[in-house]
N, C-alpha and C positions, 0 to 999 in steps of 0.2 A: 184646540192644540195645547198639549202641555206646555209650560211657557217658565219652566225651572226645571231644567233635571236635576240639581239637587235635591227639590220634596220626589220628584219619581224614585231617586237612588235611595233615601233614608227614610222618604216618611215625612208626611206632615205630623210629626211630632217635636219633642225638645233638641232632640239632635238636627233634625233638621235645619230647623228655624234657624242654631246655633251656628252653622255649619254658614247658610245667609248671610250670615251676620257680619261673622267672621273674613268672609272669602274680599270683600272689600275693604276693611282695615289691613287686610296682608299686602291687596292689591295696591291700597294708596301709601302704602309703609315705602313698600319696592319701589313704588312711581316716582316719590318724593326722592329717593336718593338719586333714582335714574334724572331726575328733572334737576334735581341741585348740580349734579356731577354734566351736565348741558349747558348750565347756565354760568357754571367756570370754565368750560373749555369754549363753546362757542362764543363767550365774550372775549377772551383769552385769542381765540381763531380771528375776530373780527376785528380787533386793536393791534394785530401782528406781533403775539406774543404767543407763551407757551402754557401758561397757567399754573394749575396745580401738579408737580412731577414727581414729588418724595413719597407718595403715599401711594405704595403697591405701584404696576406697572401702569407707567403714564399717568399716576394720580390718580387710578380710577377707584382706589377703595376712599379718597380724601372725605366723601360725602358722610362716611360711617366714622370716620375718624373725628367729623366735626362732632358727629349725636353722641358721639362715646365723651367728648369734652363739654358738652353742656352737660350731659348728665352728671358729671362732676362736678358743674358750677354749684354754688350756695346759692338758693331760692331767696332773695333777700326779700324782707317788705316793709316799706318805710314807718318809720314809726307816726308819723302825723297822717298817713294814708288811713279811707276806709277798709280796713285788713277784708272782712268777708267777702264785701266787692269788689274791692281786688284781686285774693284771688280766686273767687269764681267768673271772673271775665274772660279769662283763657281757654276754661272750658267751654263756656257759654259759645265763641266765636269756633271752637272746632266741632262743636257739637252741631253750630248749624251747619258747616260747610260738611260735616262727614254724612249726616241725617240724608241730602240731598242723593247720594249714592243709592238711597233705598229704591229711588226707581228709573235709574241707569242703564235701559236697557244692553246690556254689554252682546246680545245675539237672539236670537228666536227662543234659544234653550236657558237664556239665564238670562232672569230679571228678577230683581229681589223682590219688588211688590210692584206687579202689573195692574195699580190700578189704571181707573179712568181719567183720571184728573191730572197725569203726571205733570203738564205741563204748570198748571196751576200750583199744584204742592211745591214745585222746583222754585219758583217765584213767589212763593209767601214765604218757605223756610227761608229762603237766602237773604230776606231782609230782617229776619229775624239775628244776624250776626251784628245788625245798626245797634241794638243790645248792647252787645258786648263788647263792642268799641268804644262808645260814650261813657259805658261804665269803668273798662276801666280807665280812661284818661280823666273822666272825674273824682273816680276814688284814688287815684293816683297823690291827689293833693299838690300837683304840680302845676303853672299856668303853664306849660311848654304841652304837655302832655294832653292838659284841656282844648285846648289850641285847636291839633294836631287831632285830636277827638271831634272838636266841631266842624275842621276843616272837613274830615273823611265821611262823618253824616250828613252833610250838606251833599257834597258831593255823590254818596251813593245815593240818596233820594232823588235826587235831581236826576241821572242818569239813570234810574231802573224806571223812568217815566217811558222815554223814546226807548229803551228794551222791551218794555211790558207791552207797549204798540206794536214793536216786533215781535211778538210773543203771541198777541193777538191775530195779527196780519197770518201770520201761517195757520192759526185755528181756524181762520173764517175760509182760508184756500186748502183747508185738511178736511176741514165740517168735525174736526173732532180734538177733544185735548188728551186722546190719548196716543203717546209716545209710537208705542208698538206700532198702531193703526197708522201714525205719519209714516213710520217708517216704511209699512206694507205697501203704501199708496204709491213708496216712493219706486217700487219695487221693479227689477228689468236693466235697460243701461243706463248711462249717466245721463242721457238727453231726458231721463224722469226723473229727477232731482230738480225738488224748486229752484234750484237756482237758477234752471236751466228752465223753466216756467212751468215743469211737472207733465205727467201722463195727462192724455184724456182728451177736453174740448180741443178745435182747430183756432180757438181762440189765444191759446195759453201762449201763443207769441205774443201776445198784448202784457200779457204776466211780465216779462222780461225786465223791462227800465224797474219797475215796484219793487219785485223780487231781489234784483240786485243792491236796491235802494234800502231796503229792509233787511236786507244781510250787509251792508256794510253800516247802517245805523244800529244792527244790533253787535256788529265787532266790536266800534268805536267804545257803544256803554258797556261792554263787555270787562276790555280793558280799565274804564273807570271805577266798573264796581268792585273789581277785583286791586286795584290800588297800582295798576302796572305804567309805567312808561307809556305816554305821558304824562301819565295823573295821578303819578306818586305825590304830589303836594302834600299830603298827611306827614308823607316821611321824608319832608323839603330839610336836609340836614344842616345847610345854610341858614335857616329862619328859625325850624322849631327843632333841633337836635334830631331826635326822631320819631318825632309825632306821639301816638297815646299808647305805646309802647315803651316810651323813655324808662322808666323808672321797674321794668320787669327784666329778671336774669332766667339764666338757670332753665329749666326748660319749661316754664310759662314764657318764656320772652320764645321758645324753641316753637311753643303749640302756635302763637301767631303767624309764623310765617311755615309752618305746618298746614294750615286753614288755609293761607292763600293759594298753597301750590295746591290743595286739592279744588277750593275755588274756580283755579286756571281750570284744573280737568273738566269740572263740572260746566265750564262757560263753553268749554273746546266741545265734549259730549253735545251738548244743547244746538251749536252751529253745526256739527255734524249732523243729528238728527232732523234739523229743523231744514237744513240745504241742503245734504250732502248724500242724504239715502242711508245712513246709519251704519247697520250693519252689510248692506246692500252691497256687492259686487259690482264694480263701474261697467262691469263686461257682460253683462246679464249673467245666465246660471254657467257662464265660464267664471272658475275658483271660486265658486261658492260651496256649500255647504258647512256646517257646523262649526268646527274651529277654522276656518275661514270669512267667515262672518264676526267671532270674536279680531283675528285677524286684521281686517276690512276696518270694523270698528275702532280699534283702537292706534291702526294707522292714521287714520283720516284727524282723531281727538288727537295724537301725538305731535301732527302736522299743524295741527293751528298752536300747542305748546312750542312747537319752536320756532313760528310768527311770533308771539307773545315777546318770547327772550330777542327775536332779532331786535323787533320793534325799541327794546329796551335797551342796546348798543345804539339806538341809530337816530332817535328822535331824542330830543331837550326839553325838558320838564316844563310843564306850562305854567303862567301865571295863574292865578289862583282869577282874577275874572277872564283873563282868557277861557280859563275852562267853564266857571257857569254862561260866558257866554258861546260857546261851543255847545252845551247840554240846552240851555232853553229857548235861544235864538235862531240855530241851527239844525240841532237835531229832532226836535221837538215837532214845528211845525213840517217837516219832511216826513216825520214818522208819522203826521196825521193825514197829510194826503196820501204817502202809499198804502194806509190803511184803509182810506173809505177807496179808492181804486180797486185796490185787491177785492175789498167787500162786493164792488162792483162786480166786478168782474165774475166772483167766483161766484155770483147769482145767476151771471147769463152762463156759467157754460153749461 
């Protein structure tokens, strides 16, 4: 099965490729405004106010109006700062979070690189952004920003532990790390959605308590890796101003929270795929086909984005051992027994 109509329409040549390349940077350009202009109004909705109003009708162009005023800001860099690690750190963290899109299955017809490993490549690039946080909050030369730096690599190490078990857990109930093929497995109505214990043995009621356990240990790290409500402590503006960002304007300080909204996409993508049937129709082959499937997709990724933002009206920032004791004590040992269960399990069916 062709598995890009892009290389079918142009070629697997320069255009091509180009054309790949491109279609997800336009995609996460649009998303981000769409995702900021959500995260004013449904905060705005949930505190019983109105939000952003002057900016086009209802506020809805305010999102472009902020990127049109950073781009205006002056790029400043401190003069006792390490200048070249500084600022290559802003690209270094969108460079991981944007890389991760290379194999996002957005439909059966478009996936930028179907390899075999997506699962894997998704979870080694994404900790490769731990980089470019410590960098720059150390080359920042600021202790607020160092701080604020160690808090947030602490933190993401710690919680891609009990994800990466959930990460695991579905390869050992998929038999495969590749993306596509979960998704196929997952393929029919929603009662074949891991979540739901999956297609196949008369066992996979037994999948159930795991499944669920596995998808809510990998929500929880989800949130944490991506720096969201609860577990913004990097950016605790009470303690450290604002974490390893402090000392960046202009739109390097823009690309950091550019990385997390596409971040959220890529953690919402991954809980889709991993539970939800991906591009899969909840209705079997009722509304499916082609851009119905992109459709499907990107409802299902939009709908845990605006969990993300609810979660972040409605939960209070945790204490800094609140949370490694949530990550090591709590989620940790959980993620390792639903792991060797599921393992179980998916040997007898």
């Amino acid at each position: 099965m062709e598995t890009n109509f892009i290389y079918s329409l142009l070629g697997n040549n320069l255009l091509g490729y180009l054309a790949v390349c491109i279609l997800p940077l336009v995609f996460l350009i649009v998303y981000a405004l769409v995702a900021i202009l959500g995260e004013l109004k449904i905060g705005a909705f949930m505190q019983d106010r109105l939000g952003p109003m002057r900016t086009g009708p209802w506020g809805t162009i305010q999102p472009i109006a902020e990127v049109v005023k950073l781009l205006q800001k002056e790029n400043i860099t401190p003069d006792a700062a390490s200048k070249f690690l500084f600022n290559l750190a802003p690209f270094i963290i969108f460079t991981a979070a944007f890389a991760a899109f290379a194999v996002i299955p957005f439909s059966p017809k478009f996936v930028p690189s179907g390899i075999n490993l997506g699962l894997f490549y998704i979870f080694a690039i994404g900790s490769f952004a731990v980089i470019g946080i410590f960098m720059g909050g150390w080359a920042s030369n600021n202790k607020y920003s160092l701080l604020g730096a160690v808090r947030s690599v602490a933190q993401i190490i710690s919680y891609e532990i009990p994800a990466g078990m959930a990460i695991l857990s579905i390869a050992a109930l998929a038999g495969t790390l590749d993306m596509n093929e979960i998704i196929t497995k997952q393929s029919g109505w929603f009662t074949n959605w891991y979540i739901f214990g999956g297609s196949g043995s008369a066992l996979r009621i037994l999948f159930l308590p795991f499944t669920f356990g596995i998808f809510v240990i990998y929500l929880i790290a989800s949130l944490a890796e991506t720096n969201r409500t609860p577990f913004d402590i990097p950016e605790g503006e009470s303690e450290i101003v604002a974490g390893y960002h402090t000392e960046y304007s202009g739109m390097k300080f823009a690309m950091f929270f550019f990385a997390e909204y596409a971040n959220m996409f890529v953690v919402s993508a991954l809980l889709t795929i991993m539970f939800f049937g991906g591009w899969n129709s909840p209705f079997g082959d009722f509304m499916s086909g082609p851009i119905w499937a992109v459709v499907w997709f990107l409802g299902k990724s939009m709908s845990f984005i605006f969990l993300q933002i609810w979660l972040r009206w409605t939960l209070p920032r945790l204490r800094v051992d609140q949370l490694m004791y949530t990550g090591w004590k709590v989620l940790l040992p959980i993620s390792f027994v639903c792991f060797f269960a599921i393992a179980l399990l998916a040997m007898l069916k």
